[in-house]
Biotite code that builds the C-alpha atoms (Angstrom):
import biotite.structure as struc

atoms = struc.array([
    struc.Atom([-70.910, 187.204, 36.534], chain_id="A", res_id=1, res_name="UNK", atom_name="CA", element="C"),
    struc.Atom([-70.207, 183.911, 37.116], chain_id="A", res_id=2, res_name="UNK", atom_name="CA", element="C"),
    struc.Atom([-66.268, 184.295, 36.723], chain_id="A", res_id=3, res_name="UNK", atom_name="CA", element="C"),
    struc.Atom([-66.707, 186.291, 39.820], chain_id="A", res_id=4, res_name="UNK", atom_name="CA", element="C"),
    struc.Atom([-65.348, 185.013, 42.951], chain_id="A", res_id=5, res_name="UNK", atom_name="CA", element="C"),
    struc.Atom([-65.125, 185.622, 46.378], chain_id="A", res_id=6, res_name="UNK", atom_name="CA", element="C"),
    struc.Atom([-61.707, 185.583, 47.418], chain_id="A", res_id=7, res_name="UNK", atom_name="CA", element="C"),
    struc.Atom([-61.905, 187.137, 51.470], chain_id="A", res_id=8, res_name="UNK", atom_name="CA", element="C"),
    struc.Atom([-63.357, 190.695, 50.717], chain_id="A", res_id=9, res_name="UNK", atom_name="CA", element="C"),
    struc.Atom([-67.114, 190.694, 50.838], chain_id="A", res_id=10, res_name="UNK", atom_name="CA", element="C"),
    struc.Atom([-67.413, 194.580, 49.319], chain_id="A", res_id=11, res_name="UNK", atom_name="CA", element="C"),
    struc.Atom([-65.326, 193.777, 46.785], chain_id="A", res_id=12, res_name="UNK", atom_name="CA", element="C"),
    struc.Atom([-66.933, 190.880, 45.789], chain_id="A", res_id=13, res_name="UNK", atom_name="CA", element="C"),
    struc.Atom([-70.906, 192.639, 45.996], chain_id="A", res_id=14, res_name="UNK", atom_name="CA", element="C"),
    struc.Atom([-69.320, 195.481, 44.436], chain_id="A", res_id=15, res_name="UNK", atom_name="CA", element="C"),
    struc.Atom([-67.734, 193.343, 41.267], chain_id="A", res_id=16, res_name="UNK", atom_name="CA", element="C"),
    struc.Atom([-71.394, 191.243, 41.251], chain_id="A", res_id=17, res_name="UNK", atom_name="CA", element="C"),
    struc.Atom([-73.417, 194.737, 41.484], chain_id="A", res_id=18, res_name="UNK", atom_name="CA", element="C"),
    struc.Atom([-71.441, 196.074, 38.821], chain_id="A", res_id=19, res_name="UNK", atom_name="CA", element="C"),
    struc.Atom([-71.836, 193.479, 36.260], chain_id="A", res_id=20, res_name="UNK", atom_name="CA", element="C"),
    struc.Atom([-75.482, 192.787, 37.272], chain_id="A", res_id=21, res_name="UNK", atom_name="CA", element="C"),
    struc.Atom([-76.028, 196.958, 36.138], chain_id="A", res_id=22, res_name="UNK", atom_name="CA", element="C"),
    struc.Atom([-76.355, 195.552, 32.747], chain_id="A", res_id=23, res_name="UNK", atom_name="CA", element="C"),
    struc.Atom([-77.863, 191.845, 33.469], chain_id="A", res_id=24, res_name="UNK", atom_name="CA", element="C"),
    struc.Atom([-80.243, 193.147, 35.760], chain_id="A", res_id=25, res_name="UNK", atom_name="CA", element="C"),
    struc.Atom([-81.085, 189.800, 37.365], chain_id="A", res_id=26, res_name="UNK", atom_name="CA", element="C"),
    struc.Atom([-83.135, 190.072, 40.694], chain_id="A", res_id=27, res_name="UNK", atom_name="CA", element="C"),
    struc.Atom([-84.773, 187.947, 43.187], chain_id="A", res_id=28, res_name="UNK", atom_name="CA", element="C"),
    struc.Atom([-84.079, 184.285, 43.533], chain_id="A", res_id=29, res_name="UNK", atom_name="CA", element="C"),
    struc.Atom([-81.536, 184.072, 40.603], chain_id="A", res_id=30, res_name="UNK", atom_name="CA", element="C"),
    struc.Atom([-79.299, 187.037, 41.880], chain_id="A", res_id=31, res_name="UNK", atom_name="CA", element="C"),
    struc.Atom([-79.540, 185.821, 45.359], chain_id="A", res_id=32, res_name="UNK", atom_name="CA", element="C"),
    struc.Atom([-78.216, 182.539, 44.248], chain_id="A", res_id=33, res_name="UNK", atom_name="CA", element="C"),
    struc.Atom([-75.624, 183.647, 41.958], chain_id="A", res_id=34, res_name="UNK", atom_name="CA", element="C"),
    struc.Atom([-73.847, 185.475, 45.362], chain_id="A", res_id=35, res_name="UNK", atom_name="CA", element="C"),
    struc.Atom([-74.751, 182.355, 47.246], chain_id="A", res_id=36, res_name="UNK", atom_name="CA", element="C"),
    struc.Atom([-73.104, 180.466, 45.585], chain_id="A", res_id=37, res_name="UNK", atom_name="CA", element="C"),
    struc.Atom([-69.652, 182.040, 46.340], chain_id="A", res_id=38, res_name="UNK", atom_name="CA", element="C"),
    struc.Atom([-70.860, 182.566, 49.970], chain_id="A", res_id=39, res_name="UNK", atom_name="CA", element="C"),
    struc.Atom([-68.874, 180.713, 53.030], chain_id="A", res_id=40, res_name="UNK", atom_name="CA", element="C"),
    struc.Atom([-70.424, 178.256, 54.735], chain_id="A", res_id=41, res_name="UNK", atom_name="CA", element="C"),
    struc.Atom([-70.844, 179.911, 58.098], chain_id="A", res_id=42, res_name="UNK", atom_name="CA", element="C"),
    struc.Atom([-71.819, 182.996, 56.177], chain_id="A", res_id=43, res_name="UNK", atom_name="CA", element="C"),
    struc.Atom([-74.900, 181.056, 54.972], chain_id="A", res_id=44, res_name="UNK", atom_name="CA", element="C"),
    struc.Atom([-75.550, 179.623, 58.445], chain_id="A", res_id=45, res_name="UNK", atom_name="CA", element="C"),
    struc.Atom([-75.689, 183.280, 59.695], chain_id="A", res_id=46, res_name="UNK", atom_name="CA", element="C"),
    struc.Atom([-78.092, 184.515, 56.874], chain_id="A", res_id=47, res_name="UNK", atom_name="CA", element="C"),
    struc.Atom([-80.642, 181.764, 57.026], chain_id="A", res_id=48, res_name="UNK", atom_name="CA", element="C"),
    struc.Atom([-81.628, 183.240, 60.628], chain_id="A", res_id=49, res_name="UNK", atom_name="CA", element="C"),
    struc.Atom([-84.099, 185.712, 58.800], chain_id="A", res_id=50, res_name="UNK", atom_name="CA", element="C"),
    struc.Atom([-86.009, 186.241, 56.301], chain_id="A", res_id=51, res_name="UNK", atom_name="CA", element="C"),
    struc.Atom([-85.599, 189.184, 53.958], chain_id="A", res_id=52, res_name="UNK", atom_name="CA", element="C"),
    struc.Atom([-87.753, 190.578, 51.278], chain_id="A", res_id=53, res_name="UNK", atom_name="CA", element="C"),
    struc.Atom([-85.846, 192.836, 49.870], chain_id="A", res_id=54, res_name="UNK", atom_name="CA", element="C"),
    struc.Atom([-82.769, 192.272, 47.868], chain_id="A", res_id=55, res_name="UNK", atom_name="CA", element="C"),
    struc.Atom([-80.939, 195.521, 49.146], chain_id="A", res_id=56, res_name="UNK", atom_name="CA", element="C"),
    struc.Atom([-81.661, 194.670, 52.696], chain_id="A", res_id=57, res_name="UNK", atom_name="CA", element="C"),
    struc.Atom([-80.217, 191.168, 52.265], chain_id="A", res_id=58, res_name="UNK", atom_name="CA", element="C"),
    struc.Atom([-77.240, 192.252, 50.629], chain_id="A", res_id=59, res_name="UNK", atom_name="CA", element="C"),
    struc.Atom([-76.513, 194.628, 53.751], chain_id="A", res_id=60, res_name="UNK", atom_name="CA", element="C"),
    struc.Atom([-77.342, 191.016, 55.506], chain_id="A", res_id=61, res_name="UNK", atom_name="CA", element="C"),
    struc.Atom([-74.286, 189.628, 53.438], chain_id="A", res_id=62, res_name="UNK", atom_name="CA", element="C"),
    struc.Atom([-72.052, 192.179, 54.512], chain_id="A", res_id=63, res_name="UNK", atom_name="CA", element="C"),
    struc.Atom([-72.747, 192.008, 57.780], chain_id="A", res_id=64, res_name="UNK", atom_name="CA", element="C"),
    struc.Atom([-72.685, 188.098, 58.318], chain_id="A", res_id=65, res_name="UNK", atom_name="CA", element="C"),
    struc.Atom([-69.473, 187.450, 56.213], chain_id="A", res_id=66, res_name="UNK", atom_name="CA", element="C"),
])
């Protein structure tokens, strides 16, 4: 998952990480990070407005603020 990168096209990206995590199966903290990670800056900026609980509703966050 880590040889993943995000190259301009947030679905393809989430959809590459949420493919490969169907068999890792990390949540929470760790999975967040791991997409982080690849995140632009002002993508990041964007997210830390909120907080969200749930992983699916911050990973509609991420494809909404990049």
């Amino acid at each position: 998952m880590r040889s993943v990168k995000y190259r301009g096209d947030v679905g393809k990206f989430l959809m590459e990480m949420e493919n490969l995590n169907i068999h890792a199966r990390v949540t929470g903290i760790a999975w967040r990070k791991m997409i982080q990670d690849e995140l632009p800056v002002d993508a990041l900026r964007r997210l830390s407005h909120r907080e969200y609980v749930e992983n699916v509703e911050w990973l509609e966050a991420v494809r909404n603020a990049t």
